[in-house]
Biopython code that builds the backbone (N, CA, C, O; Angstrom):
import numpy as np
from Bio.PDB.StructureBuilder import StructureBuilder

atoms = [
    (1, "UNK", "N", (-58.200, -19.678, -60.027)),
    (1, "UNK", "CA", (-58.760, -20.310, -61.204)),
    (1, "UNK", "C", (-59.513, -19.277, -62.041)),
    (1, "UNK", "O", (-59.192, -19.181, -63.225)),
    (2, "UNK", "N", (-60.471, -18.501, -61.558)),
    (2, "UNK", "CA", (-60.949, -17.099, -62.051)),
    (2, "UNK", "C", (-60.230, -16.336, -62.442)),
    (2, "UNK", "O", (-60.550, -15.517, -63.303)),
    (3, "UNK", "N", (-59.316, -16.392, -62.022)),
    (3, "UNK", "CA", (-58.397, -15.178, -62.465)),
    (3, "UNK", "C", (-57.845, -15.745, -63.988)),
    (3, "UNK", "O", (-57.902, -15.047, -65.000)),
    (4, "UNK", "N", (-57.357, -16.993, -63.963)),
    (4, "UNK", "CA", (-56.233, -17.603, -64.881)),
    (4, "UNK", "C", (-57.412, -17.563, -66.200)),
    (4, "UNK", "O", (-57.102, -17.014, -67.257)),
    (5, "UNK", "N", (-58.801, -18.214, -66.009)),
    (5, "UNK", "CA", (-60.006, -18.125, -67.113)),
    (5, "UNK", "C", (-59.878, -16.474, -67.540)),
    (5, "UNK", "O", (-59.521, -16.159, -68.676)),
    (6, "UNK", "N", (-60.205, -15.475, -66.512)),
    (6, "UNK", "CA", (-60.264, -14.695, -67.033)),
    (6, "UNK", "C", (-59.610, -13.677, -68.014)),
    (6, "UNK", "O", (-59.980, -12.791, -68.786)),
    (7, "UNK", "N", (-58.335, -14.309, -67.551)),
    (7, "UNK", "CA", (-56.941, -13.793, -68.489)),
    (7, "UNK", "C", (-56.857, -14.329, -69.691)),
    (7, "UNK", "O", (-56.039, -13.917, -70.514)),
    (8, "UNK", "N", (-57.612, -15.215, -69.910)),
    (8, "UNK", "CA", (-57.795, -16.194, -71.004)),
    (8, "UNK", "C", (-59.007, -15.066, -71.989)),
    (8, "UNK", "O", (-58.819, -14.612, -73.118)),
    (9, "UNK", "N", (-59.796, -14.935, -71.402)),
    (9, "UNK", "CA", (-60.756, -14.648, -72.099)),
    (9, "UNK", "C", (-60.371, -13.059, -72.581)),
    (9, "UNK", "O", (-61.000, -12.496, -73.477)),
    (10, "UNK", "N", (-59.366, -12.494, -71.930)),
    (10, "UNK", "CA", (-59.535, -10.988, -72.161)),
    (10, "UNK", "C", (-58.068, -11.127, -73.408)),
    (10, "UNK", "O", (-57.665, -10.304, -74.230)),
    (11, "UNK", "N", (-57.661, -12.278, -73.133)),
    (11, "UNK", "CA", (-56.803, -12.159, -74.483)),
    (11, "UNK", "C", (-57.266, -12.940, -75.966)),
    (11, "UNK", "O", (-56.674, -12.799, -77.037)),
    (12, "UNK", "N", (-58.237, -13.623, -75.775)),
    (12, "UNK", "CA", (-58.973, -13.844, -76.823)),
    (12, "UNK", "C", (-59.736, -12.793, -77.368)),
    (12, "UNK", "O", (-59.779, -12.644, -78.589)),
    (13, "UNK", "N", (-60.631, -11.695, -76.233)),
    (13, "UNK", "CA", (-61.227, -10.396, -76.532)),
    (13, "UNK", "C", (-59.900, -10.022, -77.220)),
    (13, "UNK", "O", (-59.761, -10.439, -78.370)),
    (14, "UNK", "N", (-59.055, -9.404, -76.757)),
    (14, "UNK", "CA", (-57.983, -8.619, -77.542)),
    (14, "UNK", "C", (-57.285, -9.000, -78.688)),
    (14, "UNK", "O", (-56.709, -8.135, -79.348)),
    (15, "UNK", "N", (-57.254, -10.215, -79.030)),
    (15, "UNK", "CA", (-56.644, -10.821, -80.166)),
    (15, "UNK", "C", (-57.137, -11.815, -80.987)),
    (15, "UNK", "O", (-56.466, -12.625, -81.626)),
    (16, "UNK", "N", (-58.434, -11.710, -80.937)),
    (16, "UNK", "CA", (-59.763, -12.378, -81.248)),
    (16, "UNK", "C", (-59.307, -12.648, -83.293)),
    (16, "UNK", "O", (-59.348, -13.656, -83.999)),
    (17, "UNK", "N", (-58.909, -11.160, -83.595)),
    (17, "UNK", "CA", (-58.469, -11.225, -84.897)),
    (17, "UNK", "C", (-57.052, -12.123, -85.564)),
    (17, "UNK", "O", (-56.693, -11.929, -86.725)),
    (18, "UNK", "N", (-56.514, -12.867, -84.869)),
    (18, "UNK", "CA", (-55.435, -13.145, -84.840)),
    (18, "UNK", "C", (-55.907, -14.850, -84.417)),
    (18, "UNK", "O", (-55.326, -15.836, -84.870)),
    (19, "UNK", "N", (-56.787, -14.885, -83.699)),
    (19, "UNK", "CA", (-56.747, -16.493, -83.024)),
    (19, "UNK", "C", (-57.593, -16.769, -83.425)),
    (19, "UNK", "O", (-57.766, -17.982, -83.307)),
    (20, "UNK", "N", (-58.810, -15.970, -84.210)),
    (20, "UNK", "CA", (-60.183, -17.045, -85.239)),
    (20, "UNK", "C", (-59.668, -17.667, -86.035)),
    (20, "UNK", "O", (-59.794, -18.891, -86.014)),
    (21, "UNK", "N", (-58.884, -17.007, -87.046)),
    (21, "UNK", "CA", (-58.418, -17.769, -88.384)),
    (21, "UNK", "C", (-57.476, -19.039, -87.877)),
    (21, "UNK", "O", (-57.246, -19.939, -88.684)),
    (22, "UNK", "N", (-57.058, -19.088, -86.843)),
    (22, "UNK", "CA", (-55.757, -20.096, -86.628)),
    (22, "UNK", "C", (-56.770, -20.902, -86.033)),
    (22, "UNK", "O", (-56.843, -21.862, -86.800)),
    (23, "UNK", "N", (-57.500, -21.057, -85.221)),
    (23, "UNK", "CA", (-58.437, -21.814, -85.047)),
    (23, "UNK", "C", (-59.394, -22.998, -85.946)),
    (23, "UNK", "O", (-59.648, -24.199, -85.866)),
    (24, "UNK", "N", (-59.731, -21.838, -86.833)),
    (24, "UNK", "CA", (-60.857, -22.049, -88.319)),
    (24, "UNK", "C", (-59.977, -22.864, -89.326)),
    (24, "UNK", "O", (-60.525, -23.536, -90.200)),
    (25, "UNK", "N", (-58.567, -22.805, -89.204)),
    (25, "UNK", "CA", (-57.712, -22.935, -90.375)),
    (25, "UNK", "C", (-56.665, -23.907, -89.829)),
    (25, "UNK", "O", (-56.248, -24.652, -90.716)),
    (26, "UNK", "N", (-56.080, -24.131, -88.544)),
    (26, "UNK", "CA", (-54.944, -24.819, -88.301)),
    (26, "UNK", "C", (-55.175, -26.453, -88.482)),
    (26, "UNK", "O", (-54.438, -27.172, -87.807)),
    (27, "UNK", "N", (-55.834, -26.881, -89.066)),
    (27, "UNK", "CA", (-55.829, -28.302, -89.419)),
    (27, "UNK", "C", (-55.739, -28.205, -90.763)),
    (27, "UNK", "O", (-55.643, -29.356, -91.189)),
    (28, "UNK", "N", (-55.713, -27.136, -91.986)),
    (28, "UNK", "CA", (-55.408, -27.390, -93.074)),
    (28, "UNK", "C", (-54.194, -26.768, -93.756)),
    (28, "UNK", "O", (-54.111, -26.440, -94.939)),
    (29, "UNK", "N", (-53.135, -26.649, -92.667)),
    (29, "UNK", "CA", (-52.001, -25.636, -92.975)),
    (29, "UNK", "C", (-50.736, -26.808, -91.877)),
    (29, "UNK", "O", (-50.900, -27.045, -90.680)),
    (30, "UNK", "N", (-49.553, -27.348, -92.764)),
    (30, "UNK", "CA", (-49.334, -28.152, -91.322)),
    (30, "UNK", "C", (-48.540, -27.507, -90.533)),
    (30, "UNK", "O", (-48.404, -28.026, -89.425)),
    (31, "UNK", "N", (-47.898, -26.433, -90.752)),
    (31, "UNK", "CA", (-47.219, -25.579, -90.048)),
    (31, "UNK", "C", (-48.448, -24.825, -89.049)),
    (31, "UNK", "O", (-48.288, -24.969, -87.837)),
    (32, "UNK", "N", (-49.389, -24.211, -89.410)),
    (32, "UNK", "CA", (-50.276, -23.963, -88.159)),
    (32, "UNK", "C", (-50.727, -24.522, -87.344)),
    (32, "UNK", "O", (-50.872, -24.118, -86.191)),
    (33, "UNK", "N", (-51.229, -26.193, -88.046)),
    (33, "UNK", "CA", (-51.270, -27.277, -86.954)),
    (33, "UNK", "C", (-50.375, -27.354, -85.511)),
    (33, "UNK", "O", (-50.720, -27.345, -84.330)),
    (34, "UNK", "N", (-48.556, -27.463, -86.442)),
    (34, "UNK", "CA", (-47.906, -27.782, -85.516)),
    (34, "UNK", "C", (-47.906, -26.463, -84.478)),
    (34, "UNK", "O", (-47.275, -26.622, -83.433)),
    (35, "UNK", "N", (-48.567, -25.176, -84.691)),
    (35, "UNK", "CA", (-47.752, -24.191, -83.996)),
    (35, "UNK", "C", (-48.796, -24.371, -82.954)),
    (35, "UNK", "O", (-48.428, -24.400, -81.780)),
    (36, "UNK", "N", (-50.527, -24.541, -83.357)),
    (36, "UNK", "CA", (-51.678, -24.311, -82.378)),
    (36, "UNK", "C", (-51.607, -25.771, -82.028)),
    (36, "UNK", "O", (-52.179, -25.896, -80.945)),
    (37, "UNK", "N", (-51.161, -26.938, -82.458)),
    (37, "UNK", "CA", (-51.060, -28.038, -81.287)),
    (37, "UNK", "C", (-50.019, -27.866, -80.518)),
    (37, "UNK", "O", (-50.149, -28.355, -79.396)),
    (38, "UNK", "N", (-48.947, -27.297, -80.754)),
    (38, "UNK", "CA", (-48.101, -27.314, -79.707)),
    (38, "UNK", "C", (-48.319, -26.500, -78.822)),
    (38, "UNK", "O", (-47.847, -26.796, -77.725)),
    (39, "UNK", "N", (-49.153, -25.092, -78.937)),
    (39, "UNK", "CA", (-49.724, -23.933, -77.908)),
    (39, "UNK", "C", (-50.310, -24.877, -76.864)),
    (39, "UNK", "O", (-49.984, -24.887, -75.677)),
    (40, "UNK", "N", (-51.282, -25.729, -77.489)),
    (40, "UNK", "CA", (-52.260, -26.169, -76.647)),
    (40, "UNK", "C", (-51.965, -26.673, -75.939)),
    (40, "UNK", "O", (-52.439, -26.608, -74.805)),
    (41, "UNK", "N", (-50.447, -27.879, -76.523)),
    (41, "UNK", "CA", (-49.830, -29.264, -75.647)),
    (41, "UNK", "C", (-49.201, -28.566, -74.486)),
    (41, "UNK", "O", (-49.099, -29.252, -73.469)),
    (42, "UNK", "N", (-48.683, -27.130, -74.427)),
    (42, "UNK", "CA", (-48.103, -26.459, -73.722)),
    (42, "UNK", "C", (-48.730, -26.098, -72.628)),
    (42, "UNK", "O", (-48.184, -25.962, -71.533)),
    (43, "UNK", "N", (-50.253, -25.872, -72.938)),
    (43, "UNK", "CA", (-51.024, -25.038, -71.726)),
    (43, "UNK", "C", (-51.459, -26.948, -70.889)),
    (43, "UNK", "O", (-51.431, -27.153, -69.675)),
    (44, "UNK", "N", (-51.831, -28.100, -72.028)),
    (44, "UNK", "CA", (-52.312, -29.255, -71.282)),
    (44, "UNK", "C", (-51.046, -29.497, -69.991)),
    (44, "UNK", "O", (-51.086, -29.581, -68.763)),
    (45, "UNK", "N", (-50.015, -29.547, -70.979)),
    (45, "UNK", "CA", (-48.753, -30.005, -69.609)),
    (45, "UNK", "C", (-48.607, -29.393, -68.544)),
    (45, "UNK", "O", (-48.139, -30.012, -67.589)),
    (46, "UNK", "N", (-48.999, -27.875, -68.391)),
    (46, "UNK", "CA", (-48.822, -27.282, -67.728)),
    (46, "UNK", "C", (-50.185, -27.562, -66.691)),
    (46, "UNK", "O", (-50.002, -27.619, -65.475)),
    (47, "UNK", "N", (-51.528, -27.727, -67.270)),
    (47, "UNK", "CA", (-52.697, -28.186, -66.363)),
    (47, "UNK", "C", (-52.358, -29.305, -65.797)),
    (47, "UNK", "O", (-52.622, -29.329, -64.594)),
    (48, "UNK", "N", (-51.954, -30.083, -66.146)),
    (48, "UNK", "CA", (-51.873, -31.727, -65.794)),
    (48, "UNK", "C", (-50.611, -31.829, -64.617)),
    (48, "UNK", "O", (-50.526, -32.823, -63.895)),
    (49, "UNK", "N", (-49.758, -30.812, -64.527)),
    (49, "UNK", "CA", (-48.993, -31.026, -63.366)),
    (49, "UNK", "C", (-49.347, -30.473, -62.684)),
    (49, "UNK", "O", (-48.937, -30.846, -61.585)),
    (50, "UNK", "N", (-50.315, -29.214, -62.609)),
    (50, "UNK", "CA", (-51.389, -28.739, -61.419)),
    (50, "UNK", "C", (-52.256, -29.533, -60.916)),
    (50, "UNK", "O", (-52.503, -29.624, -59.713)),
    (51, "UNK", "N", (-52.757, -30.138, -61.771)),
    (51, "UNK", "CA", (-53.510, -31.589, -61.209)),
    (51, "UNK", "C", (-52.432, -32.715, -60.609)),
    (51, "UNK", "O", (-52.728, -33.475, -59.687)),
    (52, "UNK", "N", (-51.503, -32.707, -61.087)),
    (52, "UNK", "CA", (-50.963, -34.125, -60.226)),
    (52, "UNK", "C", (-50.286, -33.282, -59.228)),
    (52, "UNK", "O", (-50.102, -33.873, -58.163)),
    (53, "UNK", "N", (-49.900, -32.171, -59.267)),
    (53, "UNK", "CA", (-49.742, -31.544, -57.555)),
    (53, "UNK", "C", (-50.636, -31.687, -56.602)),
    (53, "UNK", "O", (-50.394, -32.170, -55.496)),
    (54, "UNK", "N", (-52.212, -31.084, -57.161)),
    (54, "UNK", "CA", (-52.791, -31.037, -56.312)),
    (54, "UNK", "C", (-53.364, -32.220, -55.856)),
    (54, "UNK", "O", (-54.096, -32.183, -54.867)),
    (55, "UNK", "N", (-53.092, -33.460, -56.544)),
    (55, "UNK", "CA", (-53.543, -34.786, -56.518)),
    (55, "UNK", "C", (-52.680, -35.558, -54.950)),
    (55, "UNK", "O", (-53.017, -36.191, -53.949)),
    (56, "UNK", "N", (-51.528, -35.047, -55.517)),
    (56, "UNK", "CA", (-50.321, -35.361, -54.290)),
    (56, "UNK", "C", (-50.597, -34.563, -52.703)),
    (56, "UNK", "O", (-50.176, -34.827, -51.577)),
    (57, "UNK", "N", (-51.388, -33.621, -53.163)),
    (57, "UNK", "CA", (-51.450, -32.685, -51.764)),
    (57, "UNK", "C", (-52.931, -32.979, -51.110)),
    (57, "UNK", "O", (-53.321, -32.391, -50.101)),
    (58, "UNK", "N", (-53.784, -34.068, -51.886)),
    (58, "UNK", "CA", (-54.998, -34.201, -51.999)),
    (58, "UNK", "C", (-56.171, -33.621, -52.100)),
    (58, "UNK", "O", (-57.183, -33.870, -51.444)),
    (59, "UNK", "N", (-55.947, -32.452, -53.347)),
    (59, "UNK", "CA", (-56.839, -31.387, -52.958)),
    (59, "UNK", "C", (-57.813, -32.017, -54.258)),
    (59, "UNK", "O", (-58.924, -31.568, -54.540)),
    (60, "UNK", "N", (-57.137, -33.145, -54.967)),
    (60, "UNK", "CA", (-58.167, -33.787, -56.471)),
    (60, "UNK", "C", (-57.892, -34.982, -56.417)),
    (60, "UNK", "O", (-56.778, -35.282, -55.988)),
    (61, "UNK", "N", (-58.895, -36.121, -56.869)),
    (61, "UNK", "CA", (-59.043, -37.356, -56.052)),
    (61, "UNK", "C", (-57.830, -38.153, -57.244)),
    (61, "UNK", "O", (-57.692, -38.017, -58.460)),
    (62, "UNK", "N", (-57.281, -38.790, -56.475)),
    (62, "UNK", "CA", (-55.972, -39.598, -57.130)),
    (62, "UNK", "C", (-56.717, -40.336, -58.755)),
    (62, "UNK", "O", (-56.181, -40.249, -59.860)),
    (63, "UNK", "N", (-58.201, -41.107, -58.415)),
    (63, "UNK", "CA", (-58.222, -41.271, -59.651)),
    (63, "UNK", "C", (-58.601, -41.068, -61.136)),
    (63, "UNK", "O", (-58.853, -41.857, -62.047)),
    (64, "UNK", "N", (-58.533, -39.337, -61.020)),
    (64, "UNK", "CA", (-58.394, -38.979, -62.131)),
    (64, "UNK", "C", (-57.278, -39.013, -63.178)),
    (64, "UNK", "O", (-56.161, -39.002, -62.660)),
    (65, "UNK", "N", (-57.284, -39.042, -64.189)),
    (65, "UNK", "CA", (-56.158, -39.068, -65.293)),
    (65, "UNK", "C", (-55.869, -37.480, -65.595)),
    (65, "UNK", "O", (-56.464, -36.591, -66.204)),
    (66, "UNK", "N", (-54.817, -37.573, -64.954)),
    (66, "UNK", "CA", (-54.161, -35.830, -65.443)),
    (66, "UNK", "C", (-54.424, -35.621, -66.845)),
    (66, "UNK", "O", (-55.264, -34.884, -67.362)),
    (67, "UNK", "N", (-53.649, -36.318, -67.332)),
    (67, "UNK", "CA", (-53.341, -36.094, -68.646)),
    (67, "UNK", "C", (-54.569, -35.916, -69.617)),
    (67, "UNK", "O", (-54.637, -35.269, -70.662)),
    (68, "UNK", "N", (-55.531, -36.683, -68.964)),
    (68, "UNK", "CA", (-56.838, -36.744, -69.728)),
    (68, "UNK", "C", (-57.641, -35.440, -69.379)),
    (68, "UNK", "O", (-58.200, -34.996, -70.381)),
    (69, "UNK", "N", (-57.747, -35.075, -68.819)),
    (69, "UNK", "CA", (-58.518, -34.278, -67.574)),
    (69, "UNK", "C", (-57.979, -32.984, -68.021)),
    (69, "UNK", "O", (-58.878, -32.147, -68.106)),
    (70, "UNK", "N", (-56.546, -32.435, -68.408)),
    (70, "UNK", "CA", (-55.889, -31.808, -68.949)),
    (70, "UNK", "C", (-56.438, -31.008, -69.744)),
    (70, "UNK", "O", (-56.935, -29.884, -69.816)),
    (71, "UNK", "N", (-56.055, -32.490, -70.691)),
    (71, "UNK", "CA", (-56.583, -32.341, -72.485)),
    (71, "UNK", "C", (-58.092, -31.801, -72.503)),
    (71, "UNK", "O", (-58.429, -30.677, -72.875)),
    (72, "UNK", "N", (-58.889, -32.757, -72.056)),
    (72, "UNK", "CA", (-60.102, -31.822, -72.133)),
    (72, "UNK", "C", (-60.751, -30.407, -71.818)),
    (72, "UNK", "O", (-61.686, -29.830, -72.372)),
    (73, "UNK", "N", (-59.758, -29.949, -70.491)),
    (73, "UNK", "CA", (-60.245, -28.998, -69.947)),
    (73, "UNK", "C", (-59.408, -28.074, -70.892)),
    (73, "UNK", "O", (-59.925, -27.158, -71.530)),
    (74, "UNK", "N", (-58.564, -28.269, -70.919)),
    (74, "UNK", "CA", (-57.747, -27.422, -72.267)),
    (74, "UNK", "C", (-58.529, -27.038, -73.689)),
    (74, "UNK", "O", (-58.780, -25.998, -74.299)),
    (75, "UNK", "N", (-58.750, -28.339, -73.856)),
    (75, "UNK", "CA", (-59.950, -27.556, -75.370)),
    (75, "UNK", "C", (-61.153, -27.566, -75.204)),
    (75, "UNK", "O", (-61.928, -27.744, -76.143)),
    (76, "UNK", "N", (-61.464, -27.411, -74.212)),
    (76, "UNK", "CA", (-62.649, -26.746, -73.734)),
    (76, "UNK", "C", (-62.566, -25.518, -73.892)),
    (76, "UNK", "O", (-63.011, -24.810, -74.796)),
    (77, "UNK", "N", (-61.855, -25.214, -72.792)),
    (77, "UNK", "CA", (-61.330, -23.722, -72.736)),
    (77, "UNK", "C", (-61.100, -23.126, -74.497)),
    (77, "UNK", "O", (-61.700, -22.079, -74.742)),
    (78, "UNK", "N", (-60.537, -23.553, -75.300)),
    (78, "UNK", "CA", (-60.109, -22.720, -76.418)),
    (78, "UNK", "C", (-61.614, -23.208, -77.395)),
    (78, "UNK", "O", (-61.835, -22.688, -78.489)),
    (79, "UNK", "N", (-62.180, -23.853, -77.021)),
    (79, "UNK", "CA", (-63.328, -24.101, -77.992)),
    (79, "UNK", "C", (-64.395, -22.945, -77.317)),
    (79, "UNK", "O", (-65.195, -22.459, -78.117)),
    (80, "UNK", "N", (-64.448, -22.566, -76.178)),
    (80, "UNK", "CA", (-65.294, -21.348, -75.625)),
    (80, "UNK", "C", (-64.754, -20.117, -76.096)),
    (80, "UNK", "O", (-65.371, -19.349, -76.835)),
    (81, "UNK", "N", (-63.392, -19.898, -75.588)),
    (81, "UNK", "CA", (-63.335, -19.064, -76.036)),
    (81, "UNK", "C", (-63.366, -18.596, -77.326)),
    (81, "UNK", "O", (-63.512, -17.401, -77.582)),
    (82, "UNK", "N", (-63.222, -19.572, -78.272)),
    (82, "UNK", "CA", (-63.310, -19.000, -79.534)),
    (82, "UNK", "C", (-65.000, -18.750, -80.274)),
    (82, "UNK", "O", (-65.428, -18.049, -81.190)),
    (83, "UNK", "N", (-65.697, -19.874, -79.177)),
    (83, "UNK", "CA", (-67.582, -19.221, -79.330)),
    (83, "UNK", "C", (-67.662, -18.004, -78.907)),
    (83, "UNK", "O", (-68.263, -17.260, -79.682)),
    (84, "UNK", "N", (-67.156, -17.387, -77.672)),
    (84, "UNK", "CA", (-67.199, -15.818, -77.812)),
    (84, "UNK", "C", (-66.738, -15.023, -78.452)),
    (84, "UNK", "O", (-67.364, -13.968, -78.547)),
    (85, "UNK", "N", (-65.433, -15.167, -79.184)),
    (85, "UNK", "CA", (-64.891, -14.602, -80.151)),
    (85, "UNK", "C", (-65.632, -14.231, -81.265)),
    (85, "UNK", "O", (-65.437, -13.132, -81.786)),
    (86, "UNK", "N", (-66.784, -15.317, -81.866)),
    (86, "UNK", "CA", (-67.508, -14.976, -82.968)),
    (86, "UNK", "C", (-68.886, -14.569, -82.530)),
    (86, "UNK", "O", (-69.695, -14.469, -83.452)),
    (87, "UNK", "N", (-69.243, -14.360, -81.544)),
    (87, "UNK", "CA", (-70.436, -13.811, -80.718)),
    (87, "UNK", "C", (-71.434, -15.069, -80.749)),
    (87, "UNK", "O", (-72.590, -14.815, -81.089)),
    (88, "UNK", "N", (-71.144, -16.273, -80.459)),
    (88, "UNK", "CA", (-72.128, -16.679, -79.802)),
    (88, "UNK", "C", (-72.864, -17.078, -78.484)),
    (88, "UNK", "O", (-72.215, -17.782, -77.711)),
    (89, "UNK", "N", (-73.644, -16.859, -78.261)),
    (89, "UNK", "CA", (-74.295, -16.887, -77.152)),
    (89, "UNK", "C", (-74.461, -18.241, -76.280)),
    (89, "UNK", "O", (-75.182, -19.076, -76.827)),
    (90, "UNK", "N", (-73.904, -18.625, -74.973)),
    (90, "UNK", "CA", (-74.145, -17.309, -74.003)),
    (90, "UNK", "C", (-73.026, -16.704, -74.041)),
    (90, "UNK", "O", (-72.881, -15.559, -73.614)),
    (91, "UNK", "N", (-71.831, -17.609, -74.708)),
    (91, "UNK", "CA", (-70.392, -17.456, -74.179)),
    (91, "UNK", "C", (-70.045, -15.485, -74.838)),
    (91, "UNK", "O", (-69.084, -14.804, -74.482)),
    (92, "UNK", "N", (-70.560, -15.279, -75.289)),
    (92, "UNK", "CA", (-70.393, -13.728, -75.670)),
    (92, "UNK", "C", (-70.660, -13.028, -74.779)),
    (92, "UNK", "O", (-70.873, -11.905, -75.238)),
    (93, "UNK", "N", (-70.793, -13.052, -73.555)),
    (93, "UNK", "CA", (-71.344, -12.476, -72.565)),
    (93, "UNK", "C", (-69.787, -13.059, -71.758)),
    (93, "UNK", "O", (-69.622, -14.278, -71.782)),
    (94, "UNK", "N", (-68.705, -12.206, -71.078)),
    (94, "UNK", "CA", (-67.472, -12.233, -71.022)),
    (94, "UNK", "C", (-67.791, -12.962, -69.155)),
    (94, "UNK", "O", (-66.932, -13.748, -68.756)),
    (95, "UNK", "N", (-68.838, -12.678, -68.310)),
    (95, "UNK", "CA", (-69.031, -12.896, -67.265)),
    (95, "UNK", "C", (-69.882, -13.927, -67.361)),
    (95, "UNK", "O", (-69.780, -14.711, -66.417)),
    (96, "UNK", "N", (-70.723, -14.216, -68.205)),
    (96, "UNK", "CA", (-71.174, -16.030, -68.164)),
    (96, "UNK", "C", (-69.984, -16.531, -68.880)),
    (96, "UNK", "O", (-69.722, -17.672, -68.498)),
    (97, "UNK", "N", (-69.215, -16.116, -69.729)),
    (97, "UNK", "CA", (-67.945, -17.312, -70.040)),
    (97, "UNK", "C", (-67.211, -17.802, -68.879)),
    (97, "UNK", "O", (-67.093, -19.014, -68.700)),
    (98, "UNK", "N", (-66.671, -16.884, -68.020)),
    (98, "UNK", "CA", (-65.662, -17.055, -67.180)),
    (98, "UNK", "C", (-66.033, -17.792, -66.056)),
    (98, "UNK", "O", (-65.357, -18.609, -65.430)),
    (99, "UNK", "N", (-67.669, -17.258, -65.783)),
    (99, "UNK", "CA", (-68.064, -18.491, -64.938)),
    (99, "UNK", "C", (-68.440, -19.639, -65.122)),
    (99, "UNK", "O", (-68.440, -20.505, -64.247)),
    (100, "UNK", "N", (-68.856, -19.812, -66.433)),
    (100, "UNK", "CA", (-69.143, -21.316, -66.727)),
    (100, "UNK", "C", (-67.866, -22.141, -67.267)),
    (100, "UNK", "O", (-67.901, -23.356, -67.459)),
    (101, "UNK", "N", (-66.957, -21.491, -67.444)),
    (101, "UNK", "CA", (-65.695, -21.986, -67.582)),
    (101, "UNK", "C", (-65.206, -22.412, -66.246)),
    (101, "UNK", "O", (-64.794, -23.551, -66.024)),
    (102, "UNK", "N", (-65.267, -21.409, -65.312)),
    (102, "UNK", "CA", (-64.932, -21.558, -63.741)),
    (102, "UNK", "C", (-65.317, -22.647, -62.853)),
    (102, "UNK", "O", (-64.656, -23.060, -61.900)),
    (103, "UNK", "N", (-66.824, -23.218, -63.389)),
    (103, "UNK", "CA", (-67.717, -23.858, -62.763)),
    (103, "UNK", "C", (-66.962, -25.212, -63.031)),
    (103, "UNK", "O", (-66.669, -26.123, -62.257)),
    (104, "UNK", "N", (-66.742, -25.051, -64.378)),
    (104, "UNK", "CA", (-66.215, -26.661, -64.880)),
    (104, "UNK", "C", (-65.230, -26.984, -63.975)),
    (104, "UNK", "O", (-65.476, -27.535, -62.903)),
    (105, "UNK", "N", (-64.012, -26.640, -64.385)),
    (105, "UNK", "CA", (-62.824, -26.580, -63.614)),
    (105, "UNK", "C", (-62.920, -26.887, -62.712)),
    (105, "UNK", "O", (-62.363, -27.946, -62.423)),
    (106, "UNK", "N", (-63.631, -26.216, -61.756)),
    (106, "UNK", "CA", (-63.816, -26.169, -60.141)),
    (106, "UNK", "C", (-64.377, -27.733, -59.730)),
    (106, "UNK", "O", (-63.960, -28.608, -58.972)),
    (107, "UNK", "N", (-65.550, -27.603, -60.643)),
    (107, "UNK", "CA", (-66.390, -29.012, -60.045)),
    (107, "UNK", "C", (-65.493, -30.171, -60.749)),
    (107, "UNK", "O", (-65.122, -31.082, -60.010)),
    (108, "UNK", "N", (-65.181, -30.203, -61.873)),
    (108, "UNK", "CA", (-64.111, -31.153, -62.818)),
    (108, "UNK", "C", (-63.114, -32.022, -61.621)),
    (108, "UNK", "O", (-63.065, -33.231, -61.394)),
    (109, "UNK", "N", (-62.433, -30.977, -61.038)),
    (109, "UNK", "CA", (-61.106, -31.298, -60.369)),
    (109, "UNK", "C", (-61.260, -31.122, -58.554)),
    (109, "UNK", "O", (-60.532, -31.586, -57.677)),
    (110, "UNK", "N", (-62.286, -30.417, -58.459)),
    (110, "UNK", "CA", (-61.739, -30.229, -56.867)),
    (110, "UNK", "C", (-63.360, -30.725, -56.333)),
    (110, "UNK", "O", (-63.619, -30.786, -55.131)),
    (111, "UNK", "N", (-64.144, -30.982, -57.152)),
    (111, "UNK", "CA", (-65.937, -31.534, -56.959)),
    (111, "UNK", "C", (-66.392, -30.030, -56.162)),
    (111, "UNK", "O", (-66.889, -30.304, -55.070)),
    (112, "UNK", "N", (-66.361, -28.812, -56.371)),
    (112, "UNK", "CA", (-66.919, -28.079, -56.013)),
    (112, "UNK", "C", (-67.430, -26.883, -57.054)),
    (112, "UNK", "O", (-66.877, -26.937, -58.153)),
    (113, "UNK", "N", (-68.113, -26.128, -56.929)),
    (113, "UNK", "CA", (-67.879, -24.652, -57.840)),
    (113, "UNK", "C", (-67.420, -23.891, -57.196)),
    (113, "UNK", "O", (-67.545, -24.080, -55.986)),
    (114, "UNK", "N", (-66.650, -22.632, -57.667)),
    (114, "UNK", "CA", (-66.154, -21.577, -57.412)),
    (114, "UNK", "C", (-67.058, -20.484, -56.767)),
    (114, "UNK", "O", (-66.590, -19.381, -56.486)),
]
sb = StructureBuilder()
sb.init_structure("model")
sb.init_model(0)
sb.init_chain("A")
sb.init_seg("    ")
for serial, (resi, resn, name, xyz) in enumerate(atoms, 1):
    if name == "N":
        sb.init_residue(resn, " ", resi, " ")
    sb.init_atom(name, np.array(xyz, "f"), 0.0, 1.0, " ", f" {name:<3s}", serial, name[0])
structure = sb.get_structure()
């Protein structure tokens, strides 16, 4: 899970110039809309069948809503990272992002922290 946040965050560091404006701007462009909702719908689907795996293997309690649980943790994630992107604090600090990103996740889905 650390690892996957952190890969997250070091490509927002690296392409920070490229993913503010699409961020700041993709609700008034509908072609950017469709490109950064579909990024996102891409990374939710992909969370939400990690959750209903691990739901099946019982490692996350059956009655959570994938799909919901997903979605949120998904723009969570891109709403942090894009607070560090413009330096705000704490999330500008690349090792309190990743862990308080980590923390969520962890406790969110499996009731523990990392």
């Amino acid at each position: 899970m650390r690892q996957g946040i952190l890969g997250g965050a070091l490509l927002w560091e690296k392409h920070a110039h490229l993913l503010r404006p699409i961020v700041e701007y993709w609700r008034l462009d509908p072609g950017l809309a469709e490109l950064w909702a579909g990024l996102m719908a891409t990374y939710t689907t992909a969370t939400a069948a990690k959750i209903r795996a691990d739901q099946r293997s019982g490692l996350i309690a059956a009655e959570l809503d994938a799909d919901n649980i997903a979605a949120a943790l998904t723009w969570l994630g891109e709403r942090l990272y894009y607070l560090a992107a413009i330096g705000v604090p704490p999330f500008d600090d690349r090792s309190t992002l990743v862990e308080t990103l980590t923390s969520i996740w962890m406790k969110t889905l499996y009731g523990r922290t990392a």
